[in-house]
C-alpha positions as CSV (number, residue, x, y, z in Angstrom):
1,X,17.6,8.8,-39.5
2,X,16.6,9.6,-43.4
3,X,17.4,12.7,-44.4
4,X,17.0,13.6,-48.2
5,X,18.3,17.1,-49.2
6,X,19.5,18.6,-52.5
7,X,23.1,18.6,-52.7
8,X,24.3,20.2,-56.5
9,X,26.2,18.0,-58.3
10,X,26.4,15.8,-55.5
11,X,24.6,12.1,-54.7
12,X,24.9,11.0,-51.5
13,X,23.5,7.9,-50.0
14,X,23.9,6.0,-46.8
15,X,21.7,3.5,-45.2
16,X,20.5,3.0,-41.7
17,X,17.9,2.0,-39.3
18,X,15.3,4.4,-37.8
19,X,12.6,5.0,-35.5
20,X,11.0,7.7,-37.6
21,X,12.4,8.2,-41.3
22,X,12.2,11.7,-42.1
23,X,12.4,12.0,-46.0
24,X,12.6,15.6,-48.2
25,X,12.7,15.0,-52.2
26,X,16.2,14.9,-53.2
27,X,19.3,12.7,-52.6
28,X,19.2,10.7,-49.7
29,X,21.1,10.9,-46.8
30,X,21.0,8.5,-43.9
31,X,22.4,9.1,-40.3
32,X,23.9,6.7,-37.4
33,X,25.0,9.9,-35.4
34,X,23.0,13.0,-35.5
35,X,24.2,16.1,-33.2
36,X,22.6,19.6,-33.5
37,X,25.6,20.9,-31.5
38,X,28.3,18.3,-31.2
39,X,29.8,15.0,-31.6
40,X,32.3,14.0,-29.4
41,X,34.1,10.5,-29.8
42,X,36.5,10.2,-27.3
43,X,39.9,7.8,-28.0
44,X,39.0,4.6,-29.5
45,X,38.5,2.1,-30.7
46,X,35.2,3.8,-31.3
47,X,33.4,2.4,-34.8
48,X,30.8,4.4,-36.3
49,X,29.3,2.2,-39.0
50,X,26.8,5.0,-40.7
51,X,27.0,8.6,-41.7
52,X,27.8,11.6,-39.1
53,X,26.7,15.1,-38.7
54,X,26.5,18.2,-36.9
55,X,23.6,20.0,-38.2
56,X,24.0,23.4,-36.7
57,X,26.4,26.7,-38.0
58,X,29.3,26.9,-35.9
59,X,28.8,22.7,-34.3
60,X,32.0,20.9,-33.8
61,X,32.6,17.0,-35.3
62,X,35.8,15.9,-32.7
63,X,37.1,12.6,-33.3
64,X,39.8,11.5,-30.7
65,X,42.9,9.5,-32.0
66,X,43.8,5.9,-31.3
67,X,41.6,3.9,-33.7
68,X,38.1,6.2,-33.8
69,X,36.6,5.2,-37.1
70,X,33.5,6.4,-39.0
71,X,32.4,4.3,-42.1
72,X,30.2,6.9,-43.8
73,X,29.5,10.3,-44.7
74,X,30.6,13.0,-42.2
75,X,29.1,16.7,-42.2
76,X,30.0,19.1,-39.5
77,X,31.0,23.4,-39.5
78,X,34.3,22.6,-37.9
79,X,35.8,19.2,-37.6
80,X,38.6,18.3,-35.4
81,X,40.6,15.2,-36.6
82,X,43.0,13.8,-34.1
83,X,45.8,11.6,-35.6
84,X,45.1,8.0,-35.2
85,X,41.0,9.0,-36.4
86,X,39.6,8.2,-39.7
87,X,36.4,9.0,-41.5
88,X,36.1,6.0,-44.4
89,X,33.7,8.4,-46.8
90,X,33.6,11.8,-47.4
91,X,33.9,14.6,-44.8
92,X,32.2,17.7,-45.6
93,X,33.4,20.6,-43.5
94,X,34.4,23.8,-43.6
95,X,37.2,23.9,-41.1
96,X,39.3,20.8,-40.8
97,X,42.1,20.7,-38.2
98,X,44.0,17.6,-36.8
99,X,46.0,14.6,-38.3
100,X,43.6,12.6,-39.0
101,X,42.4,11.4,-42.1
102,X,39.5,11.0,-44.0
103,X,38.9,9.6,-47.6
104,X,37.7,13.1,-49.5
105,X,37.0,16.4,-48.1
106,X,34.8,19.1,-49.6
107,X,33.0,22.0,-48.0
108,X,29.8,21.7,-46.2
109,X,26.5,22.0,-47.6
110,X,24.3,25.2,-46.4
111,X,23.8,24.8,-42.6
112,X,21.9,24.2,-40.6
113,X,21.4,21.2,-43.4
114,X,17.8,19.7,-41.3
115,X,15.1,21.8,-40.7
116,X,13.1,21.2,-38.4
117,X,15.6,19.1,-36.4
118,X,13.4,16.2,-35.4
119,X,12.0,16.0,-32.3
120,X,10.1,14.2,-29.5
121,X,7.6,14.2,-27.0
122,X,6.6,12.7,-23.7
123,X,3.3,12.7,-22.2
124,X,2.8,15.3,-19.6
125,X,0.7,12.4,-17.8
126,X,3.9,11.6,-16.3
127,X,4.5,14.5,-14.2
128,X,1.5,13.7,-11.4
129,X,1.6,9.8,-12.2
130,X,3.3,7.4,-9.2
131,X,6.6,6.0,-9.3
132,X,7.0,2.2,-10.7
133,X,9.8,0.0,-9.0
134,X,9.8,-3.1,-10.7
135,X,11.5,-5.9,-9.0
136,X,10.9,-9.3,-10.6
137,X,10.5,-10.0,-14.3
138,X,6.7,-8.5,-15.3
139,X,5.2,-7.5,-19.2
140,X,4.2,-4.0,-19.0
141,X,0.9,-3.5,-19.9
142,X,0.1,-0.9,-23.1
143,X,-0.7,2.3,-22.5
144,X,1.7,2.9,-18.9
145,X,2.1,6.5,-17.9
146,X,4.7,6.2,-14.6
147,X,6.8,8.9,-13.1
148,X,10.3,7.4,-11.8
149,X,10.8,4.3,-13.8
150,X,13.3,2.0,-11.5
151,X,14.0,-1.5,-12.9
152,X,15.4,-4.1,-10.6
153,X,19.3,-5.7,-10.9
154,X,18.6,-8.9,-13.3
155,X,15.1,-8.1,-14.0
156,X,13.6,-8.5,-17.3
157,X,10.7,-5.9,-18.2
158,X,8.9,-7.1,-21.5
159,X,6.9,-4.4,-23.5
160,X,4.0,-5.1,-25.7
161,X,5.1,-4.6,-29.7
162,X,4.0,-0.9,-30.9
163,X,2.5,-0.2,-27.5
164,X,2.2,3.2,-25.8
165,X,4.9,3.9,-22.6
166,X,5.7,7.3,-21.0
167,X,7.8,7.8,-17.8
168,X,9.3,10.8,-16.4
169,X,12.4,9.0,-15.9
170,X,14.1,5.1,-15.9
171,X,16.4,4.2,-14.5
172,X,17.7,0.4,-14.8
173,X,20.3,-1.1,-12.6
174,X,23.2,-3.6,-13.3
175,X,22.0,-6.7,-15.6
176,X,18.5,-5.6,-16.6
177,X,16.6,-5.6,-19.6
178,X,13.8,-4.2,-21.5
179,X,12.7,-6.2,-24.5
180,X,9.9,-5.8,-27.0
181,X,9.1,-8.9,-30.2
182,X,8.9,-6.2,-32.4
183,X,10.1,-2.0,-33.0
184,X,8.3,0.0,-29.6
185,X,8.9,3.3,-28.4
186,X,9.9,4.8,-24.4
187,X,9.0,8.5,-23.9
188,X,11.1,9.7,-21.7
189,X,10.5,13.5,-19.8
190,X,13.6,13.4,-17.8
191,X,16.4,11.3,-17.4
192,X,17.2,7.6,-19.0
193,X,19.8,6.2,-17.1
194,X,21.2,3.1,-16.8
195,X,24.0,1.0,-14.8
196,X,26.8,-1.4,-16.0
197,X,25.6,-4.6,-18.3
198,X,22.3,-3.7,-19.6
199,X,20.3,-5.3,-22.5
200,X,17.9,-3.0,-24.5
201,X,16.0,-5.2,-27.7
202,X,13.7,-3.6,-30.3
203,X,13.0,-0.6,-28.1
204,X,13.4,3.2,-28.9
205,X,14.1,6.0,-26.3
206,X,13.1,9.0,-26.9
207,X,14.0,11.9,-24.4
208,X,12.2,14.9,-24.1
209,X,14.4,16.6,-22.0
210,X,15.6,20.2,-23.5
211,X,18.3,22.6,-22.6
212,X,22.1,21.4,-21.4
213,X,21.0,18.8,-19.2
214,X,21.8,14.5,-19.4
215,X,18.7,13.2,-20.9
216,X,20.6,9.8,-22.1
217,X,23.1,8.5,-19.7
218,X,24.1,4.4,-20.6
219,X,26.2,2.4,-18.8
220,X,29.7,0.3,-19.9
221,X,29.6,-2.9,-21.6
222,X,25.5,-3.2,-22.2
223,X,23.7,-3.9,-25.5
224,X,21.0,-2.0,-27.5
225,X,19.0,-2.7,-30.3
226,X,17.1,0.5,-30.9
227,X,17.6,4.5,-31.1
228,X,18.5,6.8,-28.4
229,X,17.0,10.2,-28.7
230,X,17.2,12.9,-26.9
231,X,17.2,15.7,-29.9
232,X,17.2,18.9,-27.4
233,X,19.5,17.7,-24.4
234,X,22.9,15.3,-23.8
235,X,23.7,11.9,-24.5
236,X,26.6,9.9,-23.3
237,X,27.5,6.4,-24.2
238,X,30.0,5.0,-21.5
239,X,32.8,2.5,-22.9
240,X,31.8,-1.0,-23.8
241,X,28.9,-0.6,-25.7
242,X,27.8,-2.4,-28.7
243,X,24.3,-0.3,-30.4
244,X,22.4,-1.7,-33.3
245,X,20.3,2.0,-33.8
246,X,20.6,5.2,-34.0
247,X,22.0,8.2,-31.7
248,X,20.4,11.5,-32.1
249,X,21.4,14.4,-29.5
250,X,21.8,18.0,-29.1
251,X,25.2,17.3,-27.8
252,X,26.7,13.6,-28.1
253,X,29.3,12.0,-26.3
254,X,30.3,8.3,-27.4
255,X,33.3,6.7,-25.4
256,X,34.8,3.5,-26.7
257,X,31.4,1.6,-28.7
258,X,30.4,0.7,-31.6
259,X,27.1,2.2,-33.3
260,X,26.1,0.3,-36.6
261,X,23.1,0.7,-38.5
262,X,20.8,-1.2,-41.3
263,X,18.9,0.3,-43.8
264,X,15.6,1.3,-43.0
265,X,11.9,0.1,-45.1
266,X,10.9,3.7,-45.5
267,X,7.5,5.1,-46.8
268,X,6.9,7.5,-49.9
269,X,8.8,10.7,-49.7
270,X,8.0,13.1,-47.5
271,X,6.9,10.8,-44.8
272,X,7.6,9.3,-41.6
273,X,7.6,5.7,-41.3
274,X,9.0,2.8,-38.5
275,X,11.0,0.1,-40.1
């Protein structure tokens, strides 16, 4: 996620792929870890290859020791550093505990530093639409409204490019996959879940789910190209996991993964744009 704010005497920039680019005039800042309460990365190795931050006053940054690593930009109220941890850029906090390390530290800039926090939406077609169980490989047709989303083991579900998909929930079991040819988004109401050894190409989930509830649960070892969004609710990356995206949570929970990022082609300021 984009994010250009005015920082005084301070440039910024750090590059990632998006779903939506949200851009403000100013310095640019770019995100491949966005909490508005918390980021938790448990004991590594965890890589985090693209700036961090906790957008709200009083939200927590914890990094656990034994090779956790975050190759950007880090912003958070309070920042715990366990030894072993490292943030490769510049941490900007204003309480900093832990023997960690990170390359500069200054304090943080005016929180919360987004507003609005971005959000997402499902649509309420969902809630009184019938269940899909999909149990041999099938291209979804676009628009699909569903409730319960269940995708078979080893079954391959194929999404049309840019098309339209809302489910109240998904859930996909051990070895499935959902691929699109080109960026396409999920709208979630509930729950995303997923099993062990899942593949996830060119496709964006976006939870809807609000409050302290799992809207993003995914599964060890598995393989994402695309965000995971659940701005209001709790995401949790299981160990194993290799994400070419974003993560964007109220709360965010990343056992050992590694989340990397690529600049995104973004429109004039004060847009929002796909890459």
């Amino acid at each position: 996620m984009r994010i250009s704010r005015l920082l005084p005497m301070l440039v910024l920039l750090m590059s990632v792929s998006t779903a939506q680019a949200f851009m403000d005039p100013g310095t640019g800042l770019d995100f491949a870890v966005l909490a508005q309460k918390q980021i938790n990365l448990t004991n590594g190795p965890i890589t985090i290859n693209g700036a961090a931050g906790v957008n709200d006053k009083g939200g927590l940054l914890k990094l656990g020791g034994i090779n956790v690593v975050i190759n950007g930009t880090s912003i958070a109220d309070f920042s715990i550093l366990n030894t072993g941890s490292l943030i490769n850029g510049t941490l900007e906090t204003n309480h900093l505990a832990g023997g960690g390390k990170a390359t500069t530290v200054q304090p943080a800039p005016p929180l919360p530093f987004i507003t609005p926090f971005p959000s997402v939406s499902t649509d309420p077609c969902v809630i009184k639409a019938p269940n899909l169980t999909i149990s041999s490989n099938t291209t979804l047709p676009s628009p699909t409204c569903a409730g319960q989303l269940t995708i078979a083991s080893g079954v391959v579900v194929t999404l049309m490019p840019g098309g339209t998909y809302n489910f109240n929930g998904v859930r996909m079991l051990k070895n499935s996959s959902i691929t699109a040819s080109s960026s396409t988004d999920i709208h979630v109401r509930t729950l995303f879940v997923t099993e062990n050894h899942i593949m996830i190409t060119n496709v964006n989930v976006l939870a809807s789910f609000n409050g302290n509830n799992r809207a993003i649960d995914l599964g060890k070892s598995s393989q994402v190209t695309g965000n995971l969004e659940a701005p209001d609710a709790i995401i949790h990356i299981h160990d194993g996991n290799n994400i070419l995206g974003e993560v964007i949570g109220l709360i965010v929970t990343i056992e050992p993964s590694t989340v990397t990022v690529t600049p995104p082609n973004c429109c004039p300021a004060g847009q929002m744009c796909k890459p």
